[in-house]
N, CA, C and O of each residue as an XYZ file, in Angstrom:
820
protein
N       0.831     -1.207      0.000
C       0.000      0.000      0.000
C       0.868      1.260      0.000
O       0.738      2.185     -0.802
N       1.849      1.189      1.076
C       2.935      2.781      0.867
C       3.580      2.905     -0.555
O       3.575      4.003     -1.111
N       4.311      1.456     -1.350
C       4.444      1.595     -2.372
C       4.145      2.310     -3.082
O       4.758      3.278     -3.532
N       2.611      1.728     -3.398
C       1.760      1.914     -4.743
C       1.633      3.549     -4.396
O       2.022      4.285     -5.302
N       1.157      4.160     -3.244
C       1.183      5.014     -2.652
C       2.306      6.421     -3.335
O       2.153      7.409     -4.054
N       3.325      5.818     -2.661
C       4.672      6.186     -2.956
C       5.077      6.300     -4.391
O       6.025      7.067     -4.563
N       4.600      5.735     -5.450
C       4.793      5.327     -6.930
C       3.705      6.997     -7.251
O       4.031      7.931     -7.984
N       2.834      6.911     -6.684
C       1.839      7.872     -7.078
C       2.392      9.129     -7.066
O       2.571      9.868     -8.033
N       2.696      9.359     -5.702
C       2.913     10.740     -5.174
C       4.284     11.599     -6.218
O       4.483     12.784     -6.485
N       5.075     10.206     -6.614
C       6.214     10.448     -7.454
C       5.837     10.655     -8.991
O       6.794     10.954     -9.705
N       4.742     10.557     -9.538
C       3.787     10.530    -10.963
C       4.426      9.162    -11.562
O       4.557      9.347    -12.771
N       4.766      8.183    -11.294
C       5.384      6.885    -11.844
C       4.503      6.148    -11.725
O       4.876      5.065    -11.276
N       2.860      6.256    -12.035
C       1.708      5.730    -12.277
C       1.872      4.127    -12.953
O       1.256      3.182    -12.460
N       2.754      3.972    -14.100
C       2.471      2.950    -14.339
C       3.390      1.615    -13.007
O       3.105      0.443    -12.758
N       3.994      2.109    -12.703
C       4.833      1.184    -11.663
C       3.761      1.018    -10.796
O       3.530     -0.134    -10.428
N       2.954      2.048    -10.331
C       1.892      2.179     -9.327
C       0.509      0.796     -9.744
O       0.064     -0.095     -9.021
N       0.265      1.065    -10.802
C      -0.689      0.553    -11.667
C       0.075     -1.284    -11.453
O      -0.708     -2.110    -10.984
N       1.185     -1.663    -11.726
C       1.660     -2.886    -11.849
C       1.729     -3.065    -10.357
O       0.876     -3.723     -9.763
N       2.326     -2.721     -9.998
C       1.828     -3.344     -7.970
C       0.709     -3.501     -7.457
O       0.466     -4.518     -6.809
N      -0.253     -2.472     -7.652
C      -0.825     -2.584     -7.521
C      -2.335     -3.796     -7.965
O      -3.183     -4.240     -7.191
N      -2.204     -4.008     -9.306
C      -3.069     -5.252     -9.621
C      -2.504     -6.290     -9.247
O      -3.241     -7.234     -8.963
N      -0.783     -6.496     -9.102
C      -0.230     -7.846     -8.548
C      -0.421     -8.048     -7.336
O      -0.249     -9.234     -7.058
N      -0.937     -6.888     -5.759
C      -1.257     -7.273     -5.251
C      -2.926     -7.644     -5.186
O      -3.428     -8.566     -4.543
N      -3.469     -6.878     -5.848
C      -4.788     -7.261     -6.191
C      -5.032     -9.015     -6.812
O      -5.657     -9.931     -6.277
N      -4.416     -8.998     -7.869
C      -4.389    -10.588     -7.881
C      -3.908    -11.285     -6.558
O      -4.804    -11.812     -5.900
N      -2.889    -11.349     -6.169
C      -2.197    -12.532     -5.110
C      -3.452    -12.192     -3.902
O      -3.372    -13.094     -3.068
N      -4.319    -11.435     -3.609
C      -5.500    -11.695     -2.762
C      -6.375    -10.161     -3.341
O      -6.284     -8.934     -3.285
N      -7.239    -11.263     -3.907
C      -8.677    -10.341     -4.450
C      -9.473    -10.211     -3.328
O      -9.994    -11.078     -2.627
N      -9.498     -8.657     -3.237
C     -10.425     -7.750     -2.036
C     -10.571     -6.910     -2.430
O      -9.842     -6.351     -3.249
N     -11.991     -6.369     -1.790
C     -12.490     -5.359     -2.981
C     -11.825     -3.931     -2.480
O     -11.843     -3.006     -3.292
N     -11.170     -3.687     -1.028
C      -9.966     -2.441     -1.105
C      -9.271     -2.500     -1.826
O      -9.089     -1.484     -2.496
N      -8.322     -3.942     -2.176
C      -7.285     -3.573     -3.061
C      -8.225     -3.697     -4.614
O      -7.582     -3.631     -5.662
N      -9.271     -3.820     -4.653
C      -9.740     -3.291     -5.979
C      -9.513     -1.438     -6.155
O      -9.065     -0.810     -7.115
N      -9.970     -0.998     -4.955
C     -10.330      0.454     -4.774
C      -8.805      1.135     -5.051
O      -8.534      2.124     -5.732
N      -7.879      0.223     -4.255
C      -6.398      1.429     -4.559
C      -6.257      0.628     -6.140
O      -5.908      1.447     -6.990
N      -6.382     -0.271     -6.496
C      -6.446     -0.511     -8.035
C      -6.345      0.589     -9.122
O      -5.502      1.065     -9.882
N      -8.039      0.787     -8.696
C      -8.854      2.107     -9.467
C      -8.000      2.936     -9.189
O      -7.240      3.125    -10.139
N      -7.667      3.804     -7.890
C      -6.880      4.980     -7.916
C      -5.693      4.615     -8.528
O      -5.374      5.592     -9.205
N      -4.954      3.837     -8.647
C      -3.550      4.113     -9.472
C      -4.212      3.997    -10.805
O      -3.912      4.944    -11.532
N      -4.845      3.317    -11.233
C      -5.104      3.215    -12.770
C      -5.546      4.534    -13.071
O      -4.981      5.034    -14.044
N      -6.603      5.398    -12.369
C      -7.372      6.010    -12.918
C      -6.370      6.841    -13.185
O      -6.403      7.253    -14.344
N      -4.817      7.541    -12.038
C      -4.038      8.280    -12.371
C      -3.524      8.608    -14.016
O      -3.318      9.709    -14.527
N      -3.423      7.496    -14.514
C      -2.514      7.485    -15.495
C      -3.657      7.146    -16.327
O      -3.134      6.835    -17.397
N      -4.586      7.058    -16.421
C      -5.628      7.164    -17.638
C      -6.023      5.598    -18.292
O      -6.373      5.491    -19.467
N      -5.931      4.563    -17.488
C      -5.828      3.408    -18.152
C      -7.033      2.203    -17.063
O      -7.127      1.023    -17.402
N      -7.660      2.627    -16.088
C      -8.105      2.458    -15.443
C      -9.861      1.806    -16.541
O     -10.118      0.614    -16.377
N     -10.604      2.418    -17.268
C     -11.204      1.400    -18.436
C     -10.506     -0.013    -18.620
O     -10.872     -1.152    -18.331
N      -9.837      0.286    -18.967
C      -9.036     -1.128    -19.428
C      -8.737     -1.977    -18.299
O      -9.138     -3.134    -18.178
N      -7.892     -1.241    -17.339
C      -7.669     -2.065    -16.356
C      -8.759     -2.848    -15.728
O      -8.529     -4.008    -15.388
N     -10.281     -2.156    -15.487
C     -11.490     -2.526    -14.845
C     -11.554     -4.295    -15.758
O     -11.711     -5.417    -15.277
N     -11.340     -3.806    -17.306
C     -11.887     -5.011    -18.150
C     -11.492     -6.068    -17.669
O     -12.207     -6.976    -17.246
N      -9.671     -6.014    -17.714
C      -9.055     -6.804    -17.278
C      -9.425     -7.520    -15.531
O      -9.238     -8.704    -15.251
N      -9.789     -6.813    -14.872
C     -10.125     -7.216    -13.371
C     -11.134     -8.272    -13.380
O     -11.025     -9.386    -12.868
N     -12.500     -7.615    -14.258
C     -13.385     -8.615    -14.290
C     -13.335     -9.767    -14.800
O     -13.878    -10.802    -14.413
N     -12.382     -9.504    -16.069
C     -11.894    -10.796    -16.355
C     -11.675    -12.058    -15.918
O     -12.241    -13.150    -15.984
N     -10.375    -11.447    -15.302
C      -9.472    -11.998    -14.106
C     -10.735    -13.328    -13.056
O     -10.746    -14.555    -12.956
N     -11.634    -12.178    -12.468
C     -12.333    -12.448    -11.546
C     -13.552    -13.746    -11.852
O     -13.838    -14.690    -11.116
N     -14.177    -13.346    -13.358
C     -14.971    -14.496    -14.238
C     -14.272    -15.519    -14.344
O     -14.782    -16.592    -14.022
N     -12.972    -15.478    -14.801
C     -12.184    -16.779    -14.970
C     -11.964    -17.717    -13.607
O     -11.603    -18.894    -13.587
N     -12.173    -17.158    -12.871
C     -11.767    -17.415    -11.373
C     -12.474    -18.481    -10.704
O     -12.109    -19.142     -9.732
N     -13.764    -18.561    -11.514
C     -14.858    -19.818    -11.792
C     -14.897    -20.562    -12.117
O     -15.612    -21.499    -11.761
N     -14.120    -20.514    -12.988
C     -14.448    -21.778    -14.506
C     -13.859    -22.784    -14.242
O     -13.806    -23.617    -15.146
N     -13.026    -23.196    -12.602
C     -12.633    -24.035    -12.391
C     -10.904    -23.994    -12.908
O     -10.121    -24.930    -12.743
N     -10.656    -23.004    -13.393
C      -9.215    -23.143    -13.582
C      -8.676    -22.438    -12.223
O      -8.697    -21.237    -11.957
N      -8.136    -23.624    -11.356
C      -6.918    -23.010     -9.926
C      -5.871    -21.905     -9.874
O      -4.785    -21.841    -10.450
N      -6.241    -21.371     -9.354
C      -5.273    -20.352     -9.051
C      -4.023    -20.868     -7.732
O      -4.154    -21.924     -7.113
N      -2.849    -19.884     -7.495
C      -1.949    -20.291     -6.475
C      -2.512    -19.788     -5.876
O      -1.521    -19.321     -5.314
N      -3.727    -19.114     -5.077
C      -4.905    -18.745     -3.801
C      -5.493    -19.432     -3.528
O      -6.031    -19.231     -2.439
N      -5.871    -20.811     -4.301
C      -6.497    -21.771     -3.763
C      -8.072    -20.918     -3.658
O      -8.638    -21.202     -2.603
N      -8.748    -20.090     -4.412
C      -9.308    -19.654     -3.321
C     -10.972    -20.840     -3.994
O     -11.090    -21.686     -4.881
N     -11.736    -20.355     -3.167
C     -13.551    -21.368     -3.082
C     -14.230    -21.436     -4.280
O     -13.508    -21.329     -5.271
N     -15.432    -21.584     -4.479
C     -15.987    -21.943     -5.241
C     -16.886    -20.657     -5.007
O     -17.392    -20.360     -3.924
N     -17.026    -19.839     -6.353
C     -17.765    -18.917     -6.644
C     -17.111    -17.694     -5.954
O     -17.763    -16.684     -5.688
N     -16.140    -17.793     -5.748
C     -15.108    -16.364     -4.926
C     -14.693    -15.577     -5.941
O     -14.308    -14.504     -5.475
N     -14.576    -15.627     -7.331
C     -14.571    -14.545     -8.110
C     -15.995    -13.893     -8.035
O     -16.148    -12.674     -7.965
N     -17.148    -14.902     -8.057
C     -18.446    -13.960     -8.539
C     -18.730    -13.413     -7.468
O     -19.144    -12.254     -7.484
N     -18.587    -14.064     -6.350
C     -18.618    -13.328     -5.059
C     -17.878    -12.133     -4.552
O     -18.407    -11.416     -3.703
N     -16.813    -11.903     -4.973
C     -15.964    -10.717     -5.462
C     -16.924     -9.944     -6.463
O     -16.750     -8.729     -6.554
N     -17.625    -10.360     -6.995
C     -17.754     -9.275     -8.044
C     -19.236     -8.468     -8.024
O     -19.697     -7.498     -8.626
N     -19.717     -9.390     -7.017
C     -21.059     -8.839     -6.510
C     -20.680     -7.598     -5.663
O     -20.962     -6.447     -5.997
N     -20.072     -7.911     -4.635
C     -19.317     -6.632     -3.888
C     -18.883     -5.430     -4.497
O     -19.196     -4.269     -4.232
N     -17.960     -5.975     -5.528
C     -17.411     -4.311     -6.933
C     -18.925     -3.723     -7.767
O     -19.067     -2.617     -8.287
N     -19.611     -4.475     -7.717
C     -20.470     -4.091     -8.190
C     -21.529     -2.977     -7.679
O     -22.116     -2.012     -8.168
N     -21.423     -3.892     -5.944
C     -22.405     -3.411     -5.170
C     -21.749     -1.873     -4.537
O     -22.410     -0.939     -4.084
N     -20.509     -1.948     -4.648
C     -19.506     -0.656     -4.393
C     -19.659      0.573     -5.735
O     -19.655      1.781     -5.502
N     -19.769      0.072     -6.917
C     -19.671      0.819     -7.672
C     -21.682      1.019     -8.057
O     -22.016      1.283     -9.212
N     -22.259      0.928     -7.466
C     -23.660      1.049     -7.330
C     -24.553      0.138     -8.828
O     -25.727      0.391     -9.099
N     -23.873     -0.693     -9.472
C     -24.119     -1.098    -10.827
C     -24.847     -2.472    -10.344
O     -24.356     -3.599    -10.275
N     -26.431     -1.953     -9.966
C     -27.469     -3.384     -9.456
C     -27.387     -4.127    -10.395
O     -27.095     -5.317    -10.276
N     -27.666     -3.465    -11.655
C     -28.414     -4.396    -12.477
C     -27.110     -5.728    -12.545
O     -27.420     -6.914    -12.431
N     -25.891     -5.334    -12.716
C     -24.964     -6.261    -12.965
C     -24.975     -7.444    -11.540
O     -25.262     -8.641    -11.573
N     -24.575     -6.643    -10.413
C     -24.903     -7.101     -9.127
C     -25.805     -8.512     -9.067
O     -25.559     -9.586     -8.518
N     -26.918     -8.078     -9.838
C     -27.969     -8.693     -9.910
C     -28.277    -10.308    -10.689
O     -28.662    -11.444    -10.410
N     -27.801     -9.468    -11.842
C     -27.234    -10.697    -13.149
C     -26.147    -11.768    -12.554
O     -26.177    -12.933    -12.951
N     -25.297    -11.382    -11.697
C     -24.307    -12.133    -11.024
C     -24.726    -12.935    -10.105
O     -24.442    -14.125    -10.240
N     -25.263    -12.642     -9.302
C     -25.930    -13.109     -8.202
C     -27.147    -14.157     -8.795
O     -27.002    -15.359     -8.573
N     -27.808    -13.898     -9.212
C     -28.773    -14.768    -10.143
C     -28.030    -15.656    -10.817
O     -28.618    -16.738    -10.853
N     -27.167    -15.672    -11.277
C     -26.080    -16.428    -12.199
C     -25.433    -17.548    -11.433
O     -25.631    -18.756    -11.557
N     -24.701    -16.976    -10.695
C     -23.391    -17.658    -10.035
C     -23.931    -17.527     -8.428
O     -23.035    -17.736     -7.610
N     -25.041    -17.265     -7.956
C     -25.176    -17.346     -6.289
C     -24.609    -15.818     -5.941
O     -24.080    -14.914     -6.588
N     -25.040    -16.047     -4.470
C     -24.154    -14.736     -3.526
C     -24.073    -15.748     -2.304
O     -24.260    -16.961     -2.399
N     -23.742    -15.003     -1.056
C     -23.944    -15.063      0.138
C     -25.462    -14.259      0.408
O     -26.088    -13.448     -0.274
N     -25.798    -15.084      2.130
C     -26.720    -14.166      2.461
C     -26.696    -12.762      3.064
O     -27.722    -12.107      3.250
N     -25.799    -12.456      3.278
C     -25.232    -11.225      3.627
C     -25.602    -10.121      2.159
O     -26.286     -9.130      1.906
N     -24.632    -11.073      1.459
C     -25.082     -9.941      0.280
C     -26.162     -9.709     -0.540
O     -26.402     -8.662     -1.142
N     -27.160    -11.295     -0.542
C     -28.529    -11.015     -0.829
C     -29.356     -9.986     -0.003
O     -30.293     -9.347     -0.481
N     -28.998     -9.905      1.055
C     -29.503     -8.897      2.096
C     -29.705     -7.367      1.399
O     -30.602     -6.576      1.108
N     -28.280     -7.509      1.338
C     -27.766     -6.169      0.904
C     -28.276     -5.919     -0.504
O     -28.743     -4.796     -0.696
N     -28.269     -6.774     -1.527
C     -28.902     -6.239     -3.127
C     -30.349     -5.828     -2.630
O     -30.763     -4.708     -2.929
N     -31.198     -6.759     -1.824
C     -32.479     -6.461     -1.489
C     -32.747     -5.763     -1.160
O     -33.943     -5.535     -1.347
N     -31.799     -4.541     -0.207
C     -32.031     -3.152     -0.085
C     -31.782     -1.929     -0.979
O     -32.343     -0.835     -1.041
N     -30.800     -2.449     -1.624
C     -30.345     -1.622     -2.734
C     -31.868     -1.682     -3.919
O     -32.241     -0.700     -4.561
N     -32.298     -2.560     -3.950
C     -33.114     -2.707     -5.196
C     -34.468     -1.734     -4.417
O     -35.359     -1.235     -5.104
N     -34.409     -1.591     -2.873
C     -36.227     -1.086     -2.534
C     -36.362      0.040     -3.360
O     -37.510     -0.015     -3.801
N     -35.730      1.142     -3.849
C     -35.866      2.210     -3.905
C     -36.867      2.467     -5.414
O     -37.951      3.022     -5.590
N     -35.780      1.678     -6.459
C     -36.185      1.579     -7.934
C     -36.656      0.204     -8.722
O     -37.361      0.192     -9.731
N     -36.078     -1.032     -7.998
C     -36.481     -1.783     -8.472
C     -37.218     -2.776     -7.163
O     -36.677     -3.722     -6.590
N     -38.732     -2.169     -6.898
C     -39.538     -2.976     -5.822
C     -40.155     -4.436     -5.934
O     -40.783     -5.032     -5.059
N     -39.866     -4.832     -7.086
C     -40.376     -6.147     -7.547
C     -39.128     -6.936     -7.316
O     -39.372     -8.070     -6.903
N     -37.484     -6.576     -7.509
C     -36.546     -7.675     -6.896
C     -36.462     -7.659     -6.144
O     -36.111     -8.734     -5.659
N     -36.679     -6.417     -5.107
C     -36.501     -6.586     -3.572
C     -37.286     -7.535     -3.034
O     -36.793     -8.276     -2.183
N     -38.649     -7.692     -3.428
C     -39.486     -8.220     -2.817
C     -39.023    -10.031     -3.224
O     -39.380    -10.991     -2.542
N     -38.341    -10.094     -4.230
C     -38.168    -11.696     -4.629
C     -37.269    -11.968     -3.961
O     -37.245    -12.954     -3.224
N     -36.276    -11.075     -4.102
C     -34.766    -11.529     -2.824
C     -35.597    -11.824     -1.597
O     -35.913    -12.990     -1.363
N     -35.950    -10.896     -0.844
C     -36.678    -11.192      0.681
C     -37.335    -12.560      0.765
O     -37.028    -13.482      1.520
N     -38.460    -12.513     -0.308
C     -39.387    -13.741     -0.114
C     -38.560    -15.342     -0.282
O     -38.934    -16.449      0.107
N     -37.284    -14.922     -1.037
C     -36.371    -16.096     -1.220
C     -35.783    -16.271     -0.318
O     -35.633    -17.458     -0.029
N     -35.311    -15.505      0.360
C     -34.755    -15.570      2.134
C     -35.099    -15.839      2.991
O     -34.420    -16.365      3.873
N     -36.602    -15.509      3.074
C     -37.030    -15.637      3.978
C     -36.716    -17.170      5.132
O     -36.224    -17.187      6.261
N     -37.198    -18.231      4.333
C     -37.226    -19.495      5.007
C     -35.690    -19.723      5.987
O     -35.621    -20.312      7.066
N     -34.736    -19.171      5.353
C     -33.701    -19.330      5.591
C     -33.337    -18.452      6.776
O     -32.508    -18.899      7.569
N     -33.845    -17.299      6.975
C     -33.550    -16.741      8.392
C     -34.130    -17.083      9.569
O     -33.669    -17.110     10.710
N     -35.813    -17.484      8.895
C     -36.689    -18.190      9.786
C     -36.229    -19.590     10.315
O     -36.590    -19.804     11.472
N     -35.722    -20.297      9.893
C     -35.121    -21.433     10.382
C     -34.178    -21.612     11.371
O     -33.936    -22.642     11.998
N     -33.493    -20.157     11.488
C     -32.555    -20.438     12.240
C     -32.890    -20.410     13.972
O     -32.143    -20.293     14.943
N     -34.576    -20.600     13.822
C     -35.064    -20.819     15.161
C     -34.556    -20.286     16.272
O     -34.094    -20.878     17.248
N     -34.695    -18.767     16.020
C     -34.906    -17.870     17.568
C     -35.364    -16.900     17.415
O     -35.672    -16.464     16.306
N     -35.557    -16.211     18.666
C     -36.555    -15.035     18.520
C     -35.694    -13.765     17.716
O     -36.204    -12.789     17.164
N     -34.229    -14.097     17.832
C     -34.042    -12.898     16.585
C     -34.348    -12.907     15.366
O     -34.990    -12.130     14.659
N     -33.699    -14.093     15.142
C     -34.321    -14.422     13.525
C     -35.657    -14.104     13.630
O     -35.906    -13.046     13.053
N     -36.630    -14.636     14.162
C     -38.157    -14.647     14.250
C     -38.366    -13.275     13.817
O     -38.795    -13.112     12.675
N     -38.082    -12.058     14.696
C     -38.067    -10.408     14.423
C     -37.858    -10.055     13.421
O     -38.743     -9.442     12.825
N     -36.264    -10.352     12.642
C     -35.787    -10.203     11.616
C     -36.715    -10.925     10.372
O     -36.906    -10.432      9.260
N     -37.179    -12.092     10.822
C     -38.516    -12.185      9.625
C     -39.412    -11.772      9.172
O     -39.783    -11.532      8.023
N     -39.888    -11.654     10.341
C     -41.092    -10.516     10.786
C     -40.855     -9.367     10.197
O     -41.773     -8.815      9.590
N     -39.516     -8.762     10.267
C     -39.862     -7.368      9.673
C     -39.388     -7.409      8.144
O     -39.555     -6.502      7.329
N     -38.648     -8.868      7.873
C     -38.785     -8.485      6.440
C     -40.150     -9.137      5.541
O     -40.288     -9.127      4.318
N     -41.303     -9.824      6.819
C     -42.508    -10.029      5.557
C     -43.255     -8.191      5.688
O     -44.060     -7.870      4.814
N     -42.969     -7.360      6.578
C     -43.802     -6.201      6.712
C     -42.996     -5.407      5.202
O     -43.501     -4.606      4.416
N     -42.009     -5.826      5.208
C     -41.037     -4.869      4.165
C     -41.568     -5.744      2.522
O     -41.327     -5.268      1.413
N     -41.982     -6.485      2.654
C     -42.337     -7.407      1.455
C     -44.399     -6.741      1.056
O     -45.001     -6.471      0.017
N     -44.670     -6.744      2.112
C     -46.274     -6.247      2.315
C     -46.143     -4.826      1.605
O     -46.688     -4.569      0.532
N     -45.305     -3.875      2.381
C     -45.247     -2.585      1.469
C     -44.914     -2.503      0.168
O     -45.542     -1.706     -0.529
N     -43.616     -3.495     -0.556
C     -43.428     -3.374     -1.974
C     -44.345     -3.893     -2.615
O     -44.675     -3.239     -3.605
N     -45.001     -5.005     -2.407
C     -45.862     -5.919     -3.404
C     -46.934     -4.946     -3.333
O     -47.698     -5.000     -4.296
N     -47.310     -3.717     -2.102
C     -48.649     -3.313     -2.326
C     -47.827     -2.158     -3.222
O     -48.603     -1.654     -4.034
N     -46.574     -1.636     -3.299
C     -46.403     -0.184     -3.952
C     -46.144     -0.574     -5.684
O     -45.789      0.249     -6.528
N     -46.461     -2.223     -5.963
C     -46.541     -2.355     -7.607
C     -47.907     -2.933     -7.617
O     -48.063     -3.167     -8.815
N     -48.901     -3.276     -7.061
C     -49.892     -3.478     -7.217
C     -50.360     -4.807     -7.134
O     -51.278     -5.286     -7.800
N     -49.590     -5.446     -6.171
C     -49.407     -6.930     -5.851
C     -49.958     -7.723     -4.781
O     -49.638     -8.885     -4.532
N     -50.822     -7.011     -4.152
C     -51.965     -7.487     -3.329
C     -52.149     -8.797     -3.381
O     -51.852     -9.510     -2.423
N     -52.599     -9.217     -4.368
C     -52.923    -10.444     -3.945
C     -52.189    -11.216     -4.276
O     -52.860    -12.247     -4.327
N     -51.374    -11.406     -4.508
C     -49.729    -12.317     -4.861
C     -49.351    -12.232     -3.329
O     -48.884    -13.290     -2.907
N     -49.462    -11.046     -2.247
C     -48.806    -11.271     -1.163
C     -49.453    -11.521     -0.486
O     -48.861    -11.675      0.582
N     -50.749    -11.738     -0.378
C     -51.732    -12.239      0.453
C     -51.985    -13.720      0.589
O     -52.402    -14.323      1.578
N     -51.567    -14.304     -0.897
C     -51.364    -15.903     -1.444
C     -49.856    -15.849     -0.206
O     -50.075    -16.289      0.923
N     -48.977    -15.513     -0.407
C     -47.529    -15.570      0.035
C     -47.495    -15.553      1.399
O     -46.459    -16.075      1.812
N     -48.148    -15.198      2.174
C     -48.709    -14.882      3.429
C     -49.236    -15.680      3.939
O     -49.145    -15.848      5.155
N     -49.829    -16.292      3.291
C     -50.835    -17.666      3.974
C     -49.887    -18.891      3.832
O     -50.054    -19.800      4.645
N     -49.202    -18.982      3.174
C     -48.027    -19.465      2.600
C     -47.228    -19.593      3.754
O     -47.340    -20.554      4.516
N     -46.516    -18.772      3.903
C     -45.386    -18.572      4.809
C     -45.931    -18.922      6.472
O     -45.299    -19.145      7.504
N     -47.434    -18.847      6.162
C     -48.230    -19.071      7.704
C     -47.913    -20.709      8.143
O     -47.268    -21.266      9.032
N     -48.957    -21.236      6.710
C     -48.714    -22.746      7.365
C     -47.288    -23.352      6.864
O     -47.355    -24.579      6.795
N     -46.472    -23.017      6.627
C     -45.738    -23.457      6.467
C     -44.759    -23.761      7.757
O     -44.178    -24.792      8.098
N     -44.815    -22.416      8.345
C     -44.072    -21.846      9.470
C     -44.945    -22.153     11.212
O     -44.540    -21.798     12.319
N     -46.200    -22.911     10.859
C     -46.912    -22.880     11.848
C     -46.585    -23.145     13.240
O     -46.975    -22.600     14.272
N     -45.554    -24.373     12.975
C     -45.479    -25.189     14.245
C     -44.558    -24.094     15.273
O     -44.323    -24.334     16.457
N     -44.075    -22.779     14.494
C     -42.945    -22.289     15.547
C     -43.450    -21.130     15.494
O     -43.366    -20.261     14.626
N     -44.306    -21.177     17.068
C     -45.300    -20.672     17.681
C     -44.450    -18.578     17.634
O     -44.785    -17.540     17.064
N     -43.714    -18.836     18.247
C     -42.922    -17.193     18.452
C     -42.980    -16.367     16.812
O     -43.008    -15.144     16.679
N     -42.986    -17.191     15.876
C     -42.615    -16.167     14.502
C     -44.418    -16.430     14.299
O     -44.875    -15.517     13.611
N     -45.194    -17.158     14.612
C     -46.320    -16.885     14.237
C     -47.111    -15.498     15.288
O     -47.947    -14.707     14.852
N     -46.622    -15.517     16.562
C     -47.071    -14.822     17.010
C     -46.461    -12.881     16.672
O     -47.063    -11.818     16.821
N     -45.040    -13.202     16.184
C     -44.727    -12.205     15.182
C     -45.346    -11.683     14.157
O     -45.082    -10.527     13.829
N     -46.249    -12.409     13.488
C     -46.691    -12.296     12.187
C     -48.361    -12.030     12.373
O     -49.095    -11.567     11.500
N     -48.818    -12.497     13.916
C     -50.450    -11.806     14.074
C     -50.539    -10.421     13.591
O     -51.594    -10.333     12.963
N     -50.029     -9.509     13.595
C     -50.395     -8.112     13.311
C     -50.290     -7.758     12.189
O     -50.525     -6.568     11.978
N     -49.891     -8.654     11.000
C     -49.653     -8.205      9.443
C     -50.795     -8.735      8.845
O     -51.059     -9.922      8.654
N     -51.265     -8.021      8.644
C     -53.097     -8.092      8.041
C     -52.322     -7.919      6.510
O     -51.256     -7.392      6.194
N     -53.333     -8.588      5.763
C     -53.295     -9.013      4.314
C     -53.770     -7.888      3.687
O     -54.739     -7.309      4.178
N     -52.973     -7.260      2.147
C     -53.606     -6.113      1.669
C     -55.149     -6.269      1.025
O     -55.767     -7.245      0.601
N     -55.481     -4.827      1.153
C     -56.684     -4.962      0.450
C     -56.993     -5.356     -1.000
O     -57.035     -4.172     -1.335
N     -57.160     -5.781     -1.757
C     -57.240     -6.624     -2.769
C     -58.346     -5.194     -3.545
O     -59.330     -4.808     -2.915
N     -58.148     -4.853     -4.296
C     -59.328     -4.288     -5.464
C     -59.321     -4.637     -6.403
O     -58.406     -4.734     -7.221
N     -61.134     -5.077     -6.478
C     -61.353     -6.013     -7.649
C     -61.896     -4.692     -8.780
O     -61.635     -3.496     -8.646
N     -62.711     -5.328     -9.887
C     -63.141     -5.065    -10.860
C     -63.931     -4.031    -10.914
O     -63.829     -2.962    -11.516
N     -64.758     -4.473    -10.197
C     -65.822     -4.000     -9.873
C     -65.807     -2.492     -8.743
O     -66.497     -1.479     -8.850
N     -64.786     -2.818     -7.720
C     -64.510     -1.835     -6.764
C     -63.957     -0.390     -7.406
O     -64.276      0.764     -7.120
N     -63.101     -0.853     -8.285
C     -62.212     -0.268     -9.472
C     -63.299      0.945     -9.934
O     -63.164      2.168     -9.900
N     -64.209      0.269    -10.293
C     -65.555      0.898    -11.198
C     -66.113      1.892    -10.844
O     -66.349      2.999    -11.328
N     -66.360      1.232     -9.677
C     -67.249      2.472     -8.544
C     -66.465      3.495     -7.829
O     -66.994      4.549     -7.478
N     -65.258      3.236     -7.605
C     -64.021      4.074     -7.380
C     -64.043      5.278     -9.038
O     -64.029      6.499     -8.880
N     -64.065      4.876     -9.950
C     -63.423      5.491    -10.816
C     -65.385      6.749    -10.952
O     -65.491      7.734    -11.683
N     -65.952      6.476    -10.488
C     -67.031      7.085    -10.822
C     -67.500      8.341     -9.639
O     -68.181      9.363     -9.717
N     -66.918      7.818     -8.797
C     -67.522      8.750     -7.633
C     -66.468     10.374     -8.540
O     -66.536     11.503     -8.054
């Protein structure tokens, strides 16, 4: 880091730029992505360099070993993070759908998406759900709880009423026997549903 640092402060960008991705390769983290970017961007080559990163990081999958030894899906998992750093959901998204995430970071796309895209938030959550609920305690239980209330508001802010009202009853008996998340879930009343007809008489008054 003082190096690459040190390479900078001296305008010897490209020396900066070569340490810097070699330590970026020998352990991919998305800081040493970040001092990456700053030396690249110095010297104007930082486009290219990005290409090359993702590259790097896709290949990282395909089952060809690296001397990091590193896991299974640790490039895409890397790349959900650069993504999720550089605010680029939709890619985030495509990745994660693709190649998996963690739940940590499904967490995290699911918030990122409430704002503009309320229909993935609500699929991430509802896909999670089982999985936090299981972990049988009253935190999890809470933490469920408040993400079916957070699922109730998006499905009603695209017009999804009754998709979450099906989902709801759903998640009821499914979840029945563990009494604490049901008693979490008494106070989330099902949206109002408008039919055809309601529509009609609404549109006339």
């Amino acid at each position: 880091d003082f190096l690459v640092e040190e390479y900078g402060r001296r305008k010897q960008y490209d020396k900066a730029v070569n340490l810097a991705w070699r330590q970026f390769r020998q352990q991919p983290r998305l800081e040493y992505y970040k001092t990456l970017k700053v030396a690249a961007t110095a010297n104007g080559s930082w486009p290219a360099q990005r290409e090359q990163v993702l590259d790097h990081l896709q290949r990282m999958d395909t089952g060809k070993k690296s001397s990091n030894h590193w896991g299974h899906n640790s490039g895409s998992i890397l790349l959900i993070d650069i993504y999720l750093w550089e605010k680029n959901i939709d890619s985030a998204l495509r990745t994660a759908d693709h190649s998996g995430a963690s739940a940590s970071q499904w967490l995290t796309l699911a918030r990122a998406c409430e704002p503009d895209r309320p229909a993935e938030a609500a699929r991430i959550y509802r896909a999670r759900l089982d999985g936090i609920v299981d972990i049988k305690n009253n935190r999890a239980y809470d933490e469920g709880a408040d993400k079916v209330k957070t699922v109730r508001k998006l499905m009603d802010r695209i017009g999804q009423q009754a998709q979450f009202n099906c989902w709801l009853e759903e998640v009821r008996a499914l979840h029945k026997a563990k009494r604490n998340f049901m008693q979490k879930l008494e106070g989330i009343r099902p949206l109002q549903v408008t039919g055809p007809e309601e529509e009609e008489e609404e549109a006339t008054r």
